[in-house]
C-alpha positions as CSV (number, residue, x, y, z in Angstrom):
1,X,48.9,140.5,177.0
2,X,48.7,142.1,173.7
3,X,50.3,141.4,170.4
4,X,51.6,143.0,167.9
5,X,51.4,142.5,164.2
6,X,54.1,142.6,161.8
7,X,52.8,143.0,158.3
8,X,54.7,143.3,155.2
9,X,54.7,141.8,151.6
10,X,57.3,139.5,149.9
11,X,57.6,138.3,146.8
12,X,59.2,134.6,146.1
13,X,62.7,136.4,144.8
14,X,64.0,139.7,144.7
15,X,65.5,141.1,141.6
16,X,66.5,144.2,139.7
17,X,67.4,145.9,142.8
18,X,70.1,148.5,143.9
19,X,71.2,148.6,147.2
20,X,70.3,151.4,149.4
21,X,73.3,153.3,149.2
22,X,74.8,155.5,152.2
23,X,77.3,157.1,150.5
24,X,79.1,156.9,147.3
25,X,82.3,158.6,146.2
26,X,84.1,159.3,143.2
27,X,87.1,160.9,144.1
28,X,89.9,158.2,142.5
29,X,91.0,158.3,138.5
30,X,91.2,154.5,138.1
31,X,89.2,151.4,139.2
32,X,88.7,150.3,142.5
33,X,89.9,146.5,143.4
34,X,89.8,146.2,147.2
35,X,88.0,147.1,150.1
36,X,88.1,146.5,153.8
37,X,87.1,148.3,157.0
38,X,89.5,148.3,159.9
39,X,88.4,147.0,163.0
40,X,85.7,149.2,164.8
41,X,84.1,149.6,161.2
42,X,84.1,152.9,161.5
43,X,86.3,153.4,158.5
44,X,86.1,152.0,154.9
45,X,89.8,151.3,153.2
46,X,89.8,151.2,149.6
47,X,93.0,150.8,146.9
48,X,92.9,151.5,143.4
49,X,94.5,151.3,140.6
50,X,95.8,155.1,140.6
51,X,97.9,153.5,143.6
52,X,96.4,155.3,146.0
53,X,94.5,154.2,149.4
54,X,91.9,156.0,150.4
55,X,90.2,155.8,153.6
56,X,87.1,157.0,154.3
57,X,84.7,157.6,157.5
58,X,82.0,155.4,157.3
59,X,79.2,157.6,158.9
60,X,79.1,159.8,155.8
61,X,81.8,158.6,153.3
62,X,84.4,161.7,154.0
63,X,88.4,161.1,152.9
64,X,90.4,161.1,156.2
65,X,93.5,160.2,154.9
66,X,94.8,159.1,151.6
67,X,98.7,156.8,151.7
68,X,100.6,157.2,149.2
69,X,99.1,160.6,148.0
70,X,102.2,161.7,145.7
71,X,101.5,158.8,143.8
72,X,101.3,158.8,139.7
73,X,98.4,157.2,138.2
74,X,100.3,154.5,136.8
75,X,98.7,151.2,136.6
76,X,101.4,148.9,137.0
77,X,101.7,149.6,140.3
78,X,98.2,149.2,141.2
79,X,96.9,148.3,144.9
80,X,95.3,144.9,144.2
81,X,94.5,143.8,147.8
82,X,94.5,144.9,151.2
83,X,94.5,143.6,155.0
84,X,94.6,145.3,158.6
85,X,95.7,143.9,161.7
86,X,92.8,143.3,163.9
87,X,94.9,145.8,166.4
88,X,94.5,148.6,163.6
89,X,98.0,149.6,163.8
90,X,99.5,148.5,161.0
91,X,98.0,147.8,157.4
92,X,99.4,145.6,154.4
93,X,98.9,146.2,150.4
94,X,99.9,144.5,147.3
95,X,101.0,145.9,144.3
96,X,103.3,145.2,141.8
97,X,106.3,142.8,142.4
98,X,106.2,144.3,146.3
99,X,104.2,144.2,148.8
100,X,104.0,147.1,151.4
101,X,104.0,146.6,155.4
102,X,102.1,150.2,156.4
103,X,102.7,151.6,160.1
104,X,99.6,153.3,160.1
105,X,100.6,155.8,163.3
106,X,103.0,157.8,161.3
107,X,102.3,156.5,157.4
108,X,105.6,155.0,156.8
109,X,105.6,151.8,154.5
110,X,108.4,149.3,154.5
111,X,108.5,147.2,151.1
112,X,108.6,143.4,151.1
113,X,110.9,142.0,148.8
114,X,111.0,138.9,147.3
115,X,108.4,138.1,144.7
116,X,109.0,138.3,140.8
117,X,105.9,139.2,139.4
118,X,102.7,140.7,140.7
119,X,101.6,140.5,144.3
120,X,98.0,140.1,143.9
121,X,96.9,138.5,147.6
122,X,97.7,139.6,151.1
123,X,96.0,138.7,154.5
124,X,96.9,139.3,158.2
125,X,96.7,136.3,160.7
126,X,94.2,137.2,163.4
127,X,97.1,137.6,166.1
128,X,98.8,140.0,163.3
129,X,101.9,137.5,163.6
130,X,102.1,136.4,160.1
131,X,101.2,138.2,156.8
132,X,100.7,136.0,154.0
133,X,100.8,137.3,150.2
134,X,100.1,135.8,147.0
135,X,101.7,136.5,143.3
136,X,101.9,135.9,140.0
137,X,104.9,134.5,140.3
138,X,103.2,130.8,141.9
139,X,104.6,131.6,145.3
140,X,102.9,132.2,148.7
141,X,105.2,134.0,150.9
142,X,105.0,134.4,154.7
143,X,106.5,137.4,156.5
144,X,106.5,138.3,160.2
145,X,103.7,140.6,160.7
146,X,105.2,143.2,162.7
147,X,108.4,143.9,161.0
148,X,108.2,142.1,158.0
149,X,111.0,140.1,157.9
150,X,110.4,136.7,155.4
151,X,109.9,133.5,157.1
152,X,108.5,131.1,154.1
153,X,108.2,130.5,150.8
154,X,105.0,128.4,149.4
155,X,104.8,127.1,146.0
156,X,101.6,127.2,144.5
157,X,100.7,125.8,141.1
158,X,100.6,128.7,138.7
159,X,99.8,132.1,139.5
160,X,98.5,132.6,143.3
161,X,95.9,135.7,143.8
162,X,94.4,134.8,147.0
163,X,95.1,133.9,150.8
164,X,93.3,133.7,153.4
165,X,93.5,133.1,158.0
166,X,91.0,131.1,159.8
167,X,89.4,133.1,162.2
168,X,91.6,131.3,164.9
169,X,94.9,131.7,162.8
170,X,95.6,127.4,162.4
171,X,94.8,127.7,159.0
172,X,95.7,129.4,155.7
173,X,93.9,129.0,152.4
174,X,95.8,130.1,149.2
175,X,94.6,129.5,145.7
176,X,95.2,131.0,142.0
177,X,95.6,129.2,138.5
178,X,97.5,126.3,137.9
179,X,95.7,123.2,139.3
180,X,92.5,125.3,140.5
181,X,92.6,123.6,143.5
182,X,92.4,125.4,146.7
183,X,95.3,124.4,149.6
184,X,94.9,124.4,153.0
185,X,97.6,124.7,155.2
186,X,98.3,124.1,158.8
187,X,99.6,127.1,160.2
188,X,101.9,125.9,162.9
189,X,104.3,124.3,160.2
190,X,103.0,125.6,157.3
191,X,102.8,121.9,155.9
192,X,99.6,121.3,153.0
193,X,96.9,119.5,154.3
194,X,94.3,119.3,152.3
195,X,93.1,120.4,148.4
196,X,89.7,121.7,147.9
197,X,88.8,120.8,144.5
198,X,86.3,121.7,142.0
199,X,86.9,125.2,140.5
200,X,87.3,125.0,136.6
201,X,89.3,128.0,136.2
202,X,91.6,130.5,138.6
203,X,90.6,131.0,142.0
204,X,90.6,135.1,142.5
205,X,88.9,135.5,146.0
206,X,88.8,133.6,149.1
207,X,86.9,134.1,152.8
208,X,86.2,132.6,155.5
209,X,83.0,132.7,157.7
210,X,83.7,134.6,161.0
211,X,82.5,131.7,163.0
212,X,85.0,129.2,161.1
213,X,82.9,126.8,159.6
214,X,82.8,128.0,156.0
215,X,85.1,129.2,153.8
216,X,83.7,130.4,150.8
217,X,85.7,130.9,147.3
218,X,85.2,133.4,143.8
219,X,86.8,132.7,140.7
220,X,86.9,132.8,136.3
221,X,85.1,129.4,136.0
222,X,82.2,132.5,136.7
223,X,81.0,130.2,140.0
224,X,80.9,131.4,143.8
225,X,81.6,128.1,146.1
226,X,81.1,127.5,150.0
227,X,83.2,124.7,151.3
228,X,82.9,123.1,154.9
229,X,86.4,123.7,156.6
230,X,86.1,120.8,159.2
231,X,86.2,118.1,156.0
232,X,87.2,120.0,152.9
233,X,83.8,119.1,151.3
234,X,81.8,121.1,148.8
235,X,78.6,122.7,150.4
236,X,77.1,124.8,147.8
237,X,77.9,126.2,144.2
238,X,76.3,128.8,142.9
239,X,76.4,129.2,139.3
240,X,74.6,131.0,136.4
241,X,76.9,134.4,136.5
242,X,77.4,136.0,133.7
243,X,81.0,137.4,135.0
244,X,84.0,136.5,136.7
245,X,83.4,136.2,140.7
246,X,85.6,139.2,142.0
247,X,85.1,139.2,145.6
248,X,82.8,137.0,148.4
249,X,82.6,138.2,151.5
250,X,80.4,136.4,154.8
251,X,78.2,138.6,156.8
252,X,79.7,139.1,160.2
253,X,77.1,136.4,161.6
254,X,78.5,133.9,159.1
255,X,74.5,133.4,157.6
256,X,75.3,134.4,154.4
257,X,76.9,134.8,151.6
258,X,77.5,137.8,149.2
259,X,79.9,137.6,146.1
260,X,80.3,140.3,142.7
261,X,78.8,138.7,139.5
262,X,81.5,141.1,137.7
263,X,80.9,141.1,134.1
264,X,77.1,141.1,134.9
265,X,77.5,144.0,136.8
266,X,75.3,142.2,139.8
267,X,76.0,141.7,143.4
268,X,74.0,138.6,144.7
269,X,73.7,137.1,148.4
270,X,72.8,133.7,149.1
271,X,72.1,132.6,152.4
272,X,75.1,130.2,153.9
273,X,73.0,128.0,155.7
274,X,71.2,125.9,152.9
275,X,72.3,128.2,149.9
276,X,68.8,129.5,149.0
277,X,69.0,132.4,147.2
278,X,68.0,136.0,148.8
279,X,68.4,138.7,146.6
280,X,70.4,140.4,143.7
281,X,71.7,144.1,142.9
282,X,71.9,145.2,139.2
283,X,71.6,148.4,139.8
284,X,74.5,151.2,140.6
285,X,76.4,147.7,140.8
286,X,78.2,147.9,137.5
287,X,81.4,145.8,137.1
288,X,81.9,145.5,140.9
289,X,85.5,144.3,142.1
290,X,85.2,143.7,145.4
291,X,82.8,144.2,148.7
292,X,83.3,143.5,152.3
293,X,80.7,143.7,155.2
294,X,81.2,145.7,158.3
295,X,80.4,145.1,161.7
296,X,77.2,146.3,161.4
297,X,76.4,144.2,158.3
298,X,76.6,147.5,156.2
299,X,78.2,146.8,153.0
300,X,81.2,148.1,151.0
301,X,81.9,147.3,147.5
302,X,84.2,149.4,144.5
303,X,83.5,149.4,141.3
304,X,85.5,149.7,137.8
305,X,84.0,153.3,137.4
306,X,85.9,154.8,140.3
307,X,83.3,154.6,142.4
308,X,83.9,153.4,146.4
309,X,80.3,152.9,147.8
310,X,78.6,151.7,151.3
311,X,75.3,150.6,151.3
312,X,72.5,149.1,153.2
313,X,71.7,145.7,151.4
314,X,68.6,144.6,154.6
315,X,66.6,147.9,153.0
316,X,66.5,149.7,156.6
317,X,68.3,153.0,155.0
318,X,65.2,153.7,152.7
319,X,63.6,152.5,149.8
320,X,59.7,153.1,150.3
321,X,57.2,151.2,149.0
322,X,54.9,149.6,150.5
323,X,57.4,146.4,151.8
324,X,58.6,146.1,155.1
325,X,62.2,147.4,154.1
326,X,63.2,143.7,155.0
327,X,65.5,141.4,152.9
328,X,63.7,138.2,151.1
329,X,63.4,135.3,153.1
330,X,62.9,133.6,149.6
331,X,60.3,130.9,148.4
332,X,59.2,128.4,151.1
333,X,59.7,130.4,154.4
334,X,57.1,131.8,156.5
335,X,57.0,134.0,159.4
336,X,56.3,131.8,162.6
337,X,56.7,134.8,165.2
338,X,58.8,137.1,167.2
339,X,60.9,137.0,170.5
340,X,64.2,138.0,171.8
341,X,66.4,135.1,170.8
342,X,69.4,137.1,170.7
343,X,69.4,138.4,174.2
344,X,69.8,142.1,173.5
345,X,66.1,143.3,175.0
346,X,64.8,143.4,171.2
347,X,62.5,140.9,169.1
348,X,63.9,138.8,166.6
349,X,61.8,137.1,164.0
350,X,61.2,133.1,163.7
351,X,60.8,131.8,159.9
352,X,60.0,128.0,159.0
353,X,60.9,127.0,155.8
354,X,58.3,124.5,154.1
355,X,61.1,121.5,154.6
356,X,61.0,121.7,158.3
357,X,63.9,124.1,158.9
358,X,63.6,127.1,161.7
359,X,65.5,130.0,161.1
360,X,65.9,133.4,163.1
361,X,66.4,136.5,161.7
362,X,67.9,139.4,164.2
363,X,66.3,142.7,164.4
364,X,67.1,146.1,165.4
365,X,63.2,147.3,165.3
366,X,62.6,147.4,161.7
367,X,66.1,147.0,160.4
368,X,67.6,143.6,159.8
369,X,71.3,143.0,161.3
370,X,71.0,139.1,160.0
371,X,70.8,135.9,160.2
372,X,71.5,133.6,163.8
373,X,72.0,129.5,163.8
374,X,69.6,127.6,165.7
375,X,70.0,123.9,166.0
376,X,67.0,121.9,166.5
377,X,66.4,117.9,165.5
378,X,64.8,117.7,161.7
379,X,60.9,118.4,161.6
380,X,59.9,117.1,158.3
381,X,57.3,118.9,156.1
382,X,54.9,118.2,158.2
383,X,55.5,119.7,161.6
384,X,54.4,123.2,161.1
385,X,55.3,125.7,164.1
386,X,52.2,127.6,165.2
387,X,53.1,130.3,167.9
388,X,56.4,132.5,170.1
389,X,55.9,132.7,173.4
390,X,57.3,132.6,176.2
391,X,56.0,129.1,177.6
392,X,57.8,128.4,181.1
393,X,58.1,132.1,181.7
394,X,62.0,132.2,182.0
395,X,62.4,135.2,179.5
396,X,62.7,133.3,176.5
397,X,60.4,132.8,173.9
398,X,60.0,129.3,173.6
399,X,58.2,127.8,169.9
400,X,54.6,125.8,170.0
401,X,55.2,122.9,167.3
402,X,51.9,121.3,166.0
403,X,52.1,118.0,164.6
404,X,50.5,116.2,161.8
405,X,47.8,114.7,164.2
406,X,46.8,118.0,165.6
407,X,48.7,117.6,168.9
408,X,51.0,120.4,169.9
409,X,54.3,120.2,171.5
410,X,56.8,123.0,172.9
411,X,60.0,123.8,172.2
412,X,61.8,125.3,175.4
413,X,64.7,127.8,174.0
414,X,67.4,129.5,175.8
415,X,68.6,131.8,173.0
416,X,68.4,129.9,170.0
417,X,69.9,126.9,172.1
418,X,67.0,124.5,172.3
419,X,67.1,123.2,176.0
420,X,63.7,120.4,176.2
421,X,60.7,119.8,174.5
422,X,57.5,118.5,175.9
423,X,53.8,117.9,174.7
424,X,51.2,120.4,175.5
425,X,48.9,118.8,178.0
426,X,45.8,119.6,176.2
427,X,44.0,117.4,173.8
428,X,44.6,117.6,170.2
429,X,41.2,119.0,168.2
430,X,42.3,116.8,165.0
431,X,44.5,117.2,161.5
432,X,41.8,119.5,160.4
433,X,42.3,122.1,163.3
434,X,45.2,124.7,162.6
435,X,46.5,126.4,165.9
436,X,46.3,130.0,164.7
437,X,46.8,132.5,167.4
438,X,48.0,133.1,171.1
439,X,45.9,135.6,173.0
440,X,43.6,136.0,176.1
441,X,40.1,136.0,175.0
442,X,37.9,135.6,178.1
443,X,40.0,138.3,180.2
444,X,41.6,136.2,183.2
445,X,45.2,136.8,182.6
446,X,45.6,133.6,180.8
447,X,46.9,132.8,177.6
448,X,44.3,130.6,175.1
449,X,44.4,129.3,172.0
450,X,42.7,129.9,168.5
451,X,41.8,127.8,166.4
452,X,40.9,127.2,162.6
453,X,39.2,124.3,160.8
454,X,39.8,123.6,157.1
455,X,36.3,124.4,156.8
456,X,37.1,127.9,158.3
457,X,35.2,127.7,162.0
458,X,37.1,129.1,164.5
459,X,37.2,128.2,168.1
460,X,38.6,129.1,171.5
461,X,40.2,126.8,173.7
462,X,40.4,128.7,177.5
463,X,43.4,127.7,179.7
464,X,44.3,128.1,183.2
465,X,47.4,129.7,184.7
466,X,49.0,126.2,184.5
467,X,48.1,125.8,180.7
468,X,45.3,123.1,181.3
469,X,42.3,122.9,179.2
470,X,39.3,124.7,181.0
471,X,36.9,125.0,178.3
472,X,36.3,125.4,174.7
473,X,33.9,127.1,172.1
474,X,33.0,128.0,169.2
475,X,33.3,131.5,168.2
476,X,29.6,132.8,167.5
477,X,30.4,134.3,164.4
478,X,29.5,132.7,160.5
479,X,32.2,130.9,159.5
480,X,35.0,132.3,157.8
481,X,34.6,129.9,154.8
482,X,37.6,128.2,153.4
483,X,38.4,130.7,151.2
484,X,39.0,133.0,154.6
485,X,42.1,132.0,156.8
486,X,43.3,133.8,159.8
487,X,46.9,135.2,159.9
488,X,47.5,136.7,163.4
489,X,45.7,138.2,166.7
490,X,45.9,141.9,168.3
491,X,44.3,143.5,170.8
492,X,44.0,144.6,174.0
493,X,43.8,141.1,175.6
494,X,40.9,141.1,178.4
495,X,38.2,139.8,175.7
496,X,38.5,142.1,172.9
497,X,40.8,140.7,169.9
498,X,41.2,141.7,166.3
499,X,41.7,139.0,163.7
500,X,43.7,139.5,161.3
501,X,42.1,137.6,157.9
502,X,43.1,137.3,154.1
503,X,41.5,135.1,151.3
504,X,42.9,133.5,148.7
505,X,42.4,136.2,146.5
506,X,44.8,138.3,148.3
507,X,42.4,140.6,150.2
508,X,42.4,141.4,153.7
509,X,40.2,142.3,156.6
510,X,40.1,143.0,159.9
511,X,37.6,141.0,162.3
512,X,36.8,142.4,166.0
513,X,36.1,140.1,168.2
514,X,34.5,140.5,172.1
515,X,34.8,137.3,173.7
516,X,33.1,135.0,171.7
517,X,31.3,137.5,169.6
518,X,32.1,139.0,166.2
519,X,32.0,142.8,166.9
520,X,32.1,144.1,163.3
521,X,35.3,144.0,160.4
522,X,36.3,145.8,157.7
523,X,38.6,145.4,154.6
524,X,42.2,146.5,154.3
525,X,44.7,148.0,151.9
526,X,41.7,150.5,151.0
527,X,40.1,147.1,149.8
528,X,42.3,146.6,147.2
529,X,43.7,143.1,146.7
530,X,47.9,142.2,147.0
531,X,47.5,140.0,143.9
532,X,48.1,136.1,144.0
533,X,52.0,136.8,143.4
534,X,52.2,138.3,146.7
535,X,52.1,136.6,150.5
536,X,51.5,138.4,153.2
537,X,54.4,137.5,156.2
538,X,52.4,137.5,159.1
539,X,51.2,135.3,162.2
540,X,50.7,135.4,165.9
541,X,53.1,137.7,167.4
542,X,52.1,137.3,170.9
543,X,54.6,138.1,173.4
């Protein structure tokens, strides 16, 4: 039963960053101002203002195909937006005064007439039924989305620039100047049914979270919002831009959050669950207009300079260093453990935030894919979760909670679906005993428990098949000190562990241990310290 280790080091925020970029290309004479991928996200779309749309193959950034290829490079008839029908056939762009209905088999466009001034908005319903567009001209219109014929007018207030389908197609969001307000409208009648209020100035993007929850709003009052869609209510703001919001975009798991900070030339990503912040680009981000996410969380963005670009924003393209390549979990989050949570026959990592809150991140080995909800009842700040593992051995790693007493309870999880919980039936050592590592020290198949005093002792606590206290003791070894506290256990299991160790002062060490015996250590990092502004992200990953 031997663990593994996952060592990396975080900083509390991570700035002055640029993405790790796949591909970039230059190939168009004006700016860029929207980007999608069609449905297998094998294919980034992009229009620009030189009226042309470009697609390219996502593997290695290669032009396809271009529409409208005979096009001049005249702005007023710019391609401000674009949309794709979740069927791939057919594909919908807004330019000036007209919007364009795309049959993507043989490249033939039919033009959608009706609005006065620029059409700045357009978005397929998820059935490709409807297409809605927005303009200048303070209408929302909605055309049949296979042959383009009008069905509705809208009347915003002011200019429009942005619409938006719930992922199950009841609900349309459409927003622009005027009032500043965001409406919602029930699809089935098209009849207003709620305003979202609290922009400053006009509204210029709008998305919604795949899963339905969130939808999540850019404008000129320089501020990125996320709203709840069930009530209409704010959620989170995030302010301190020092540009126009462009384009947000959800990852595809709906965890978080990433928006253009245009003017400051910065792409930031906030995570959608509590709205802490994860990181920022400023570099090769300058004056971005818009960004979408594909499947694979990969993400696309355009810039003013030409420049269409795909990028790894989880670090798992490159980048060096001596990190793990990992995005920032951000101040106050810890790494509990790993486990397959998702179900895909690869571990996932478990963080705990310092208010309680468990989060899982999904992995891919070393590369992040994101971010997955798990529900659990509140912990406080004083519930700390000790160890993964698989408890009740049904194949899912189930979390080992230790509360402010000492005692420890487990959490049984199927998926990230917490089924029961139950107290551990051994006694509790006390408030000054941390739980600090799963592994089998005397040999017997078993899994036991380490411990850790404030003072620093360590001490095993032996368990039977059945997870009942056999024995305990001390390990014979000096004592750590305070200064000294254990991260995480590997080894071979069968009485021969290694602790992992750090101080306060940032060093660590390596401790061998032979059932009860220390067996010799050694520093780390060719004994050179992290420095205080560093943690290390580590505990038992036992599995």
């Amino acid at each position: 039963m031997a663990s593994a280790i996952l060592l990396g080091f975080t900083s509390n925020a991570v700035l002055g960053q640029a993405p790790n970029i796949i591909w970039k290309q230059a190939q168009n004479s004006d700016r860029i101002n929207a980007i999608i991928f069609n449905p297998g996200g094998n294919t980034v779309i992009s229009g620009s203002s030189d009226r042309l749309i470009n697609f390219w193959r996502a593997s290695d950034g290669a032009l396809l195909r271009t529409l409208n290829a005979e096009a001049d490079p005249v702005h007023e008839s710019a391609i401000e937006s674009l949309s794709i029908t979740s069927d791939g056939s057919r594909l919908a762009s807004a330019s000036y005064k007209v919007a364009k209905l795309w049959n993507l088999a043989n490249g033939v466009p039919k033009n959608l007439i009706g609005h006065t001034d620029w059409v700045v908005g357009v978005a397929f319903s998820p059935n490709g039924a409807y297409l809605a567009t927005a303009s200048f001209d303070g209408t929302v219109r909605i055309w049949n989305g296979f042959d383009g014929t009008p069905l509705r007018v809208l009347h915003g207030s002011g200019q429009m620039r942005a619409v938006a389908f719930s992922p199950d197609g009841t609900l349309l969001a459409a927003a622009g100047g005027g009032n500043k307000e965001i409406q919602i409208y029930r699809t089935s009648d098209f009849v207003l049914i709620r305003n979202l209020i609290g922009h400053t100035e006009d509204v210029y993007d709008l998305a919604f979270s795949r899963d339905g929850t969130k939808l999540a709003s850019g404008g000129y009052d320089q501020t990125a919002r996320i709203w709840n869609v069930a009530d209409g209510s704010a959620r989170f703001v995030f302010s301190g831009n020092h540009g126009n919001v462009y384009g947000v975009a959800f990852t595809p798991d709906s965890g978080y959050l990433a928006y253009t900070d245009g003017e400051g030339s910065t792409i930031k990503i906030y995570r959608a669950t509590d709205g802490a912040f994860v990181r920022s680009f400023n570099q090769q981000t300058d004056n971005p207009q818009c960004l979408a996410f594909g499947p694979d969380s990969s993400l696309a963005y355009g810039l003013a300079d030409k420049t269409v670009i795909l990028a790894k924003v989880d670090g798992s393209t490159g980048g060096g260093g001596t990190g793990t390549g990992l995005p920032a979990a951000g101040a106050g989050w810890r790494v509990v453990g790993k486990g397959d949570f998702s179900g895909d026959g690869k571990d996932d990592i478990l963080w705990q935030n310092s208010n309680g809150t468990l989060a899982v991140w999904k992995m891919d080995g070393a590369s992040f894919l994101g971010g997955l909800p798990i529900s659990h009842p509140y912990l406080g700040t004083s519930w700390r979760a000790a160890a993964v593992y698989d408890w009740n051995g049904d194949g899912n790693p189930d979390v080992i909670l230790q509360a402010p007493s000492g005692a420890l309870i487990v959490w049984y999880f199927n998926g990230t679906t917490l089924a029961s919980g139950a107290y551990l039936s051994v006694p509790s050592p006390g408030p000054s005993w941390k739980l600090v590592g799963l592994s089998d020290f005397n040999g017997d198949g078993n899994v036991d428990l380490l411990w850790q005093s404030d003072a620093g002792s360590l001490a095993v606590w032996y368990l039977d098949g059945n997870h009942k206290l056999i024995s305990g003791a001390l390990l014979k070894t000096s004592s750590l000190g305070a200064y000294w506290r254990v991260l995480g256990v590997t080894g071979g299991g069968g009485g021969n562990e290694t602790l992992l160790i750090r101080n306060l002062a940032g060093y660590l060490a390596s401790w061998n241990i032979s059932g009860t015996d220390y067996a010799g250590g050694s520093l780390l990092h060719n004994g050179t310290a992290a420095g205080l502004d560093w943690r290390v992200v580590v505990q038992d990953l036992m599995q």
